[in-house]
C-alpha distance (Angstrom), angle and dihedral (degrees) to the residues before:
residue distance angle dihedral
X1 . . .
X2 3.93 . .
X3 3.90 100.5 .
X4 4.07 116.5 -122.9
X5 3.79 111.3 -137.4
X6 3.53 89.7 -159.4
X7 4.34 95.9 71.3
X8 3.90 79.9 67.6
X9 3.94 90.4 98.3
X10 4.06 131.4 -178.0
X11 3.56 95.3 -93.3
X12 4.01 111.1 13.9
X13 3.94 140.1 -4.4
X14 3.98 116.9 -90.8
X15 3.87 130.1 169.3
X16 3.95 131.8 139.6
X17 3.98 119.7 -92.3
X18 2.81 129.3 -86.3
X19 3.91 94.4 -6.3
X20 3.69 97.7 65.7
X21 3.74 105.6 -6.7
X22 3.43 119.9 54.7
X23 4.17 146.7 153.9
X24 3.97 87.3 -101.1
X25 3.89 87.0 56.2
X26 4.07 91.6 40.6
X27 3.86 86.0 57.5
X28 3.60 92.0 55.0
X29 3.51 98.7 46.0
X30 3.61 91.3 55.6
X31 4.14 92.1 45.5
X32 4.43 88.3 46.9
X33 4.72 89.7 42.8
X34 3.67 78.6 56.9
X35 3.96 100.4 43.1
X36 4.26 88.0 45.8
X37 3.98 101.4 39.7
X38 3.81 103.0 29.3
X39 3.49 95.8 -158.2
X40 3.86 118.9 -149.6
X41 3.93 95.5 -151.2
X42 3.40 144.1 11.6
X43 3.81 122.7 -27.7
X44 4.35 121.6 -142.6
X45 3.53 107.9 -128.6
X46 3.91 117.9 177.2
X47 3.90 135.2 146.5
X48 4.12 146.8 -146.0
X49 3.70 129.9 -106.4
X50 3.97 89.6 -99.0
X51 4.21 106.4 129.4
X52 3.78 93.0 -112.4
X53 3.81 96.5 41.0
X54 3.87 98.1 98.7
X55 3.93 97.2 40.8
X56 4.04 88.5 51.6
X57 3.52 91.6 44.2
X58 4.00 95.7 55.8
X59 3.90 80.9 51.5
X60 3.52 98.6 52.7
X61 3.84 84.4 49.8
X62 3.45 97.8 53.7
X63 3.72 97.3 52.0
X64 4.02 83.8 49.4
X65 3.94 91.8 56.2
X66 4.19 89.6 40.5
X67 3.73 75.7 63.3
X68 3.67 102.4 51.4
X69 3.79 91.2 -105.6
X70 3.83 122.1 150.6
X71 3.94 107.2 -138.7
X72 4.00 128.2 -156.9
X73 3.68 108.6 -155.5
X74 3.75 114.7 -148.4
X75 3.90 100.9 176.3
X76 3.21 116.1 -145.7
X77 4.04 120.5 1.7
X78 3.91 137.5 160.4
X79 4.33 109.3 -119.2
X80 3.77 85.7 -104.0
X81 3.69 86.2 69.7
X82 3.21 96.1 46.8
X83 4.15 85.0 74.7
X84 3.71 88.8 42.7
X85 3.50 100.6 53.7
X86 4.05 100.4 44.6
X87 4.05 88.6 46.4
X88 3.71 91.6 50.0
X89 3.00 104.2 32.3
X90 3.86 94.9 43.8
X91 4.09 101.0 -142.3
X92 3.91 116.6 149.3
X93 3.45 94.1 -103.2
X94 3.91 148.6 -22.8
X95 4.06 139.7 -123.4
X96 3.56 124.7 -166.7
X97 3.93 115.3 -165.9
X98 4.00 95.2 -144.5
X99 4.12 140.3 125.6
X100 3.60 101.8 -152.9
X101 3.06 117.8 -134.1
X102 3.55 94.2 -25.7
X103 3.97 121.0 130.6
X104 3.72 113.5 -84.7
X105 3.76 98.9 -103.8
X106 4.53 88.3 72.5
X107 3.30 116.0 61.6
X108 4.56 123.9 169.9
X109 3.67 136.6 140.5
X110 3.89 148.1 -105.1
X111 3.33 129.4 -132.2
X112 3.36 143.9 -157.8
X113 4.21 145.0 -178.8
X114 3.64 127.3 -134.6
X115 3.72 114.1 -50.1
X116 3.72 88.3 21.7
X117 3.34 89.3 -85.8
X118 3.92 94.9 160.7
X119 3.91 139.3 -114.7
X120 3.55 123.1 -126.9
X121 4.10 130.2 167.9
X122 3.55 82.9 -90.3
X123 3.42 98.2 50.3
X124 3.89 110.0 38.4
X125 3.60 106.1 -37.1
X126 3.77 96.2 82.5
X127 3.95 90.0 47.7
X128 3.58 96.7 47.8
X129 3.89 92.7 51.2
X130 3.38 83.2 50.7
X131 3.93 94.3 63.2
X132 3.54 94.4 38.7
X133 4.12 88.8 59.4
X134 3.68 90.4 42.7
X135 3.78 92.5 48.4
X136 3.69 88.6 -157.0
X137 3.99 110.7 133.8
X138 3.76 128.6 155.6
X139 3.88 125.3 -102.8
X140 3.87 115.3 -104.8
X141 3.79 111.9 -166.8
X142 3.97 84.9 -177.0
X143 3.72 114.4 75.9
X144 3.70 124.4 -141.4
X145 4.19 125.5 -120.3
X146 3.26 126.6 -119.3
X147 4.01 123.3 -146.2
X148 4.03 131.0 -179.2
X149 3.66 127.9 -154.1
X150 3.49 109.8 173.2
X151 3.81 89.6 -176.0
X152 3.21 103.0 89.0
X153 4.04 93.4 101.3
X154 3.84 85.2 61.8
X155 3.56 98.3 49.7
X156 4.20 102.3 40.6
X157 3.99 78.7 49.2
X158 3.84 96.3 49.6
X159 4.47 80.7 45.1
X160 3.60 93.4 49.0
X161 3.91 94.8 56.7
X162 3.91 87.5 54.6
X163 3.61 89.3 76.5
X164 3.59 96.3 66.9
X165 3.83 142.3 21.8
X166 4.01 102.9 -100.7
X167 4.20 85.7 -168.0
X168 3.93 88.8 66.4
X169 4.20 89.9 51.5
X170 3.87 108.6 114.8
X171 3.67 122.2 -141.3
X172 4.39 103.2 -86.1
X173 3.60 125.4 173.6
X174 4.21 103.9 -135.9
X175 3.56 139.6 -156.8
X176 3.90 112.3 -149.7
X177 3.64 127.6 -175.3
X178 3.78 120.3 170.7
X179 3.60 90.1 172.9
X180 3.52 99.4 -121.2
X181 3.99 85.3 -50.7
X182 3.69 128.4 125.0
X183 4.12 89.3 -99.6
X184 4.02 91.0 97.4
X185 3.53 95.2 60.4
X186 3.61 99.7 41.5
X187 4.52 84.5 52.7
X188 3.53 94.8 49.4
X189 3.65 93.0 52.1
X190 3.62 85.8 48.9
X191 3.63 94.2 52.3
X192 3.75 90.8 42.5
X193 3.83 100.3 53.5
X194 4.06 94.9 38.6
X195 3.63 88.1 47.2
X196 3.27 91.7 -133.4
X197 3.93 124.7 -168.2
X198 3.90 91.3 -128.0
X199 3.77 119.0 134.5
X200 3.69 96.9 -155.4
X201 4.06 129.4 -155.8
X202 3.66 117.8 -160.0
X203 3.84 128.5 -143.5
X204 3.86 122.5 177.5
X205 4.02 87.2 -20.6
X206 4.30 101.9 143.8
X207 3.59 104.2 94.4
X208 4.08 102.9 -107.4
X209 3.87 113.0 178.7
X210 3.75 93.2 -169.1
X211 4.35 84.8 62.1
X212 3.30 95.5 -142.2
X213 3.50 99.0 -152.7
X214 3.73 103.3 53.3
X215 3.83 124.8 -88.7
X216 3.84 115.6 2.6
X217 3.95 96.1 -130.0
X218 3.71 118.9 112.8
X219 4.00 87.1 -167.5
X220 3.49 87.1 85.2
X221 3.73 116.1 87.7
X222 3.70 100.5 -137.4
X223 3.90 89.8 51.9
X224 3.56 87.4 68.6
X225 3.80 104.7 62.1
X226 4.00 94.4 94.0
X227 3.61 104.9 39.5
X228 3.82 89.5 45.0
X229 3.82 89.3 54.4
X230 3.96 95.9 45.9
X231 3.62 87.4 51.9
X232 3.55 90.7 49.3
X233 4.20 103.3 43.1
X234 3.72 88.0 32.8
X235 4.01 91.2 61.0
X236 3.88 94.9 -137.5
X237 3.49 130.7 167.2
X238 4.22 93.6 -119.8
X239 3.60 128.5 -33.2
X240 4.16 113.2 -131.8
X241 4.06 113.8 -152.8
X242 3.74 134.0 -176.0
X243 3.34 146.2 -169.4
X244 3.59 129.0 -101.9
X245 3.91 91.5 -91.2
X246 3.77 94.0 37.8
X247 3.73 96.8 -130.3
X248 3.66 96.2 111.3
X249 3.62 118.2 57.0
X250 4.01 136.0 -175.3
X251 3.58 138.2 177.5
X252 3.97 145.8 -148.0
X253 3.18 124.8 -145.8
X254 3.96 130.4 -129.7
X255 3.67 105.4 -77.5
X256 3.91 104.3 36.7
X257 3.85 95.3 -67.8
X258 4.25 117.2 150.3
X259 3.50 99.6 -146.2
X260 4.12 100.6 -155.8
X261 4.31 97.9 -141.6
X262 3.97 87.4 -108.4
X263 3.80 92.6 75.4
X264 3.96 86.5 36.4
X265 3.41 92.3 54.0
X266 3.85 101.9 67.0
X267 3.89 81.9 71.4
X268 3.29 101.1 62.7
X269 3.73 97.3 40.4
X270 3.87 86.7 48.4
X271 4.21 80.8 50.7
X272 3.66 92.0 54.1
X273 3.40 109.3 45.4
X274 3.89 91.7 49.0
X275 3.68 89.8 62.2
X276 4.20 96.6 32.0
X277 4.12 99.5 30.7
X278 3.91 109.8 -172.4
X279 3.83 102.4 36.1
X280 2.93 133.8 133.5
X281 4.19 120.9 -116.9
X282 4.00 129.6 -154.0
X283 3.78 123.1 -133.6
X284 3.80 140.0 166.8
X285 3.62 134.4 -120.0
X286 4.07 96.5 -123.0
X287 3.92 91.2 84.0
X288 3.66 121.1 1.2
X289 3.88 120.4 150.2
X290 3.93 92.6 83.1
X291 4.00 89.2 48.3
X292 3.53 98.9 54.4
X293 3.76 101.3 42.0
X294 4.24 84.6 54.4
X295 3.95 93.9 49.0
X296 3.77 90.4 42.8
X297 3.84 100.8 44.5
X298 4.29 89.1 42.0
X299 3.60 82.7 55.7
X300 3.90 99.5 -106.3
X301 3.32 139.7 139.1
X302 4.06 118.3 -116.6
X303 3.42 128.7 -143.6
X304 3.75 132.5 -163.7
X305 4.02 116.4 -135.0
X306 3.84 133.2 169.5
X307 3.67 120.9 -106.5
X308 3.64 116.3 -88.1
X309 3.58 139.3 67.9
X310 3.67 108.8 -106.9
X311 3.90 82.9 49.5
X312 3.81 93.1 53.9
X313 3.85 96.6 41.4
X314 3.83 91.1 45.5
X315 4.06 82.2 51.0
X316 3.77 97.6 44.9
X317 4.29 86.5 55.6
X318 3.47 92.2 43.1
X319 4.19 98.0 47.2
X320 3.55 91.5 27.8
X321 3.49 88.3 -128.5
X322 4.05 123.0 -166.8
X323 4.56 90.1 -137.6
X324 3.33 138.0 -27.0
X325 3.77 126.5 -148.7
X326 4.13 135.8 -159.1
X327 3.94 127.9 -156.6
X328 4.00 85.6 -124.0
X329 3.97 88.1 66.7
X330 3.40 109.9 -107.9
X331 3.70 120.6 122.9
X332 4.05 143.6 -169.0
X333 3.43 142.0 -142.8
X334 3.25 128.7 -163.1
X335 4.02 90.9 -148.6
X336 3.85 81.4 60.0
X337 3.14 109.6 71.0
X338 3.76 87.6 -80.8
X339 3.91 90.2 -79.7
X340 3.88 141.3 106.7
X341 3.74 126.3 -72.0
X342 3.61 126.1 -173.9
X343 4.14 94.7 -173.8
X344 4.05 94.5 52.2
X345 3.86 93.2 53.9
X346 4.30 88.9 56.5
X347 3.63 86.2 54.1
X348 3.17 98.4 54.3
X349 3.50 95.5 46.3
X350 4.05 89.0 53.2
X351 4.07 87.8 52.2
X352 3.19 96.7 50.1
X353 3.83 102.9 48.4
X354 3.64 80.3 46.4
X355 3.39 109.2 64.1
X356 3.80 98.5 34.5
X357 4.24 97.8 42.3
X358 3.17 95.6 -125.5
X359 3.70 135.4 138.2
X360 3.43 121.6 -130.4
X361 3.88 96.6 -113.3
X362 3.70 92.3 55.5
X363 3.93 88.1 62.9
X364 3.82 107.9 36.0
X365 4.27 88.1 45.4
X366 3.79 92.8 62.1
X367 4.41 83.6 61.4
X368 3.46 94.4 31.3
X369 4.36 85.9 55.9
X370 3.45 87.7 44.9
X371 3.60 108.4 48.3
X372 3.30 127.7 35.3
X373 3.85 126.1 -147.5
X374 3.91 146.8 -162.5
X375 3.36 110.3 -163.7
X376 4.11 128.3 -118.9
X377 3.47 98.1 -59.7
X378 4.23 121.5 -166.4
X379 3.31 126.7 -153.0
X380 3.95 128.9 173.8
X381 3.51 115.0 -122.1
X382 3.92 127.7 163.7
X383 4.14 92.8 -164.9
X384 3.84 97.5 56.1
X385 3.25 101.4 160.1
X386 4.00 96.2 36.0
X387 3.90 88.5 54.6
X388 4.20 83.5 56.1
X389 3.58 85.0 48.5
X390 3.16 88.8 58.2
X391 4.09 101.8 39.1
X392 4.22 83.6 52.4
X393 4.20 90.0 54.4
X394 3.68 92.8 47.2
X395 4.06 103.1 47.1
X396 3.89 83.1 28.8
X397 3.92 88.6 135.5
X398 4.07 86.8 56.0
X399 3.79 126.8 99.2
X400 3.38 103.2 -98.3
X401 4.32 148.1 -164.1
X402 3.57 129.3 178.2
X403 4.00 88.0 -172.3
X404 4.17 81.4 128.0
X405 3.73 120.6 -3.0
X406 3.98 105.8 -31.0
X407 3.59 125.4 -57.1
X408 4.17 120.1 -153.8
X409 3.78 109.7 -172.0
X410 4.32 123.1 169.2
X411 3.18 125.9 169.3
X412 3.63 102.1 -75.6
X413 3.41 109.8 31.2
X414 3.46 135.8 8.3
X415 3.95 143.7 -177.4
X416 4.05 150.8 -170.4
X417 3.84 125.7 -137.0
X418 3.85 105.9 -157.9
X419 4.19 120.6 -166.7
X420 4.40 101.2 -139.9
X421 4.13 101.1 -128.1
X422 3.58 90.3 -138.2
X423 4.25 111.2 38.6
X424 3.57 127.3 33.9
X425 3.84 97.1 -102.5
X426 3.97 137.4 127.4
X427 3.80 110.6 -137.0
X428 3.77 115.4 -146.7
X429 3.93 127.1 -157.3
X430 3.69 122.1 171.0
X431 3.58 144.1 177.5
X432 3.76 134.3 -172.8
X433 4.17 132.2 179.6
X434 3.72 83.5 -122.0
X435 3.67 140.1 33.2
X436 4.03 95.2 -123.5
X437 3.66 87.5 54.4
X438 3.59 95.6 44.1
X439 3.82 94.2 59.8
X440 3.68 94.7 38.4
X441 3.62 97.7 57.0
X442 4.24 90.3 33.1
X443 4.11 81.5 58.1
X444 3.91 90.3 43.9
X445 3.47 97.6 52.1
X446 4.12 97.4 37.0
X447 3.68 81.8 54.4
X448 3.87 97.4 56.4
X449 4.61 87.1 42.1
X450 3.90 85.4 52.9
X451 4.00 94.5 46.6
């Protein structure tokens, strides 16, 4: 296989199997991780549900060992755990064979340092593609060990529950699709070991690496349909889904309602700043009314960070902030390693409806009345930066920030035109204080991207 530089990506390594990804290239990856980090101890090595996972991972092993590597084999993990299990477990660094939520055909790997501080093309990936093309990697006579621990389910369960008080968890009746991820497993456990009073209803939840049912990302709007419906003809409280790596995480409320994580989110900063008061709190410039108004009324402090999440990590050690949250539903705390979780977030959400007897609807409708959204909408555009040129003449008498892309706001509506750092598209997020405004100006300004 000739390798393709270009599945060396910002934050992880992606290509399709065998075409462009193969166990070959997984051997190599491991042999060039250990040529760029030189780890002093053990590394965490785990992998997703996808068909080729396991067979890539023993790979990527080997070429560890050939490199006088010690190796602790988790088995199977969501990338959430991936953080868990090199902060608690304190190796030198972690690999998790996984493709996201990519379709089942692509399959890759993140990476991460010590303290799961992460790797981006920046920071390691660029070098380590670099060894892997030259093929040139030092003789080790010694031979690296490998261990397995295939407790580490048990354990980031038994962590998870820390974050809350499981005896203050009212009785709920929940929808949970991991879409054929490993995110089912990991929530029953959960459930199981807090004892919590959860009736639970399962959708797509046996681990499938062929996903079935098309691309394992509840992001996109036609994934939704069934899980929306169950939640609705079932009666439940809420219904909690995740992507096929379980790092992202998104809810519907009781009655059928998709709540997109941005009217989630006020939750969980309202959640905490009640148990951290002062802090300061990291949000995005795609949709930011809601944010602010939580931070400033829980007494925080917000701060505006680009998109991305080596930006928002780098920003979270830098500010020392408490969490940080995106409009594409990941979130970090900085009691995790300073990375995402897509377990904490349900939690939270549990707690919170808890102690105030509420139901989820109730809370995310007084946002979702307030401010009106579009959606993340793409649109191909060879000129990216002309077209912003363009966007930053015509609103010229706006507020404006070019922190990431260009960002128009007035008083009534405001939105964020985003370049993608890997296709030729225009991403565009608006929100309006009413829904007639909201598709007026969403038209308005789709009409100047497509000119």
């Amino acid at each position: 296989m000739v390798i393709d530089p270009s599945i060396f990506k910002a934050y992880d390594i992606r290509g399709i199997f065998p075409q462009s990804f193969d166990n070959d290239l997984a051997y190599k990856i491991g042999r060039a991780y250990a040529e760029v980090v030189k780890p002093q101890d053990e590394i965490l090595v785990g992998h997703d549900v996808r068909i080729h996972s396991e067979e890539l991972k023993q790979s990527l092993i080997q070429g560890l060992i050939d490199s006088g590597i010690d190796v602790l084999d988790v088995g199977w993990m969501s990338t959430d755990m991936l953080y868990f299990g090199v902060g608690t477990y304190k190796t030198s660094g972690g690999i998790q064979v996984t493709a996201s939520h990519n379709p089942p055909e692509w399959h890759g790997m993140k990476m991460v340092r010590e303290n799961a501080i992460p790797m981006t093309l920046e920071s390691g990936i660029a070098d380590i593609r670099d060894y892997v093309l030259a093929g040139n990697f030092n003789n080790n006579s010694k031979k690296g060990k490998v261990r397995k621990i295939y407790t580490i389910v048990d354990d980031y369960s038994k962590y998870i529950l820390k974050w809350i008080d499981p005896t203050q968890i009212k009785p709920m009746k929940i929808v949970y699709n991991p879409n054929f991820g490993f995110a089912g497993k990991i929530f029953e456990k959960i459930i199981e070991i807090g004892k919590l009073p959860i009736e639970l209803i399962p959708l797509n939840e046996i681990p499938n690496g062929n996903f079935p049912k098309g691309r394992p990302d509840p992001f996109i709007p036609e994934n939704r349909t069934e899980f929306v419906e169950l939640v609705k003809n079932s009666k439940a409280d809420l219904g909690i889904a995740w992507d096929a790596d379980a790092d992202r995480v998104f809810f519907c409320a009781d009655g059928g309602i998709f709540s997109e994580p941005y009217y989630v989110n006020p939750i969980l900063i309202k959640q905490m700043l009640k148990k951290h008061p002062n802090e300061k709190i990291i949000y995005d410039p795609r949709y930011t009314w809601g944010l602010i108004e939580s931070i400033e009324n829980s007494g925080g402090e917000a701060v505006l960070v680009r998109v991305g999440h080596s930006y928002i990590k780098e920003a979270m050690r830098k500010h020392n902030a408490l969490f940080a949250t995106e409009s594409s539903g990941h979130t970090y705390y900085r009691d995790y390693w300073y990375s995402d979780c897509g377990m904490i977030p349900v939690m939270q959400v549990l707690e919170y409806l808890s102690e105030n007897n509420l139901k989820l609807s109730d809370e995310v409708r007084q946002i979702m009345n307030k401010y009106f959204i579009s959606g993340e909408i793409n649109n191909v555009v060879n000129d990216k930066e002309g077209k912003m040129k363009e966007i930053e003449k015509k609103y010229k008498d706006a507020k404006q920030s070019k922190l990431d892309g260009i960002a128009v706001e007035y008083e009534d509506y405001r939105f964020c035109v985003r370049p993608s750092n890997t296709e030729p598209l225009l991403r565009l997020t608006l929100e309006a204080k009413s829904k007639e405004l909201m598709e007026e100006k969403r038209d308005e300004v789709l009409k100047l991207i497509k000119s």
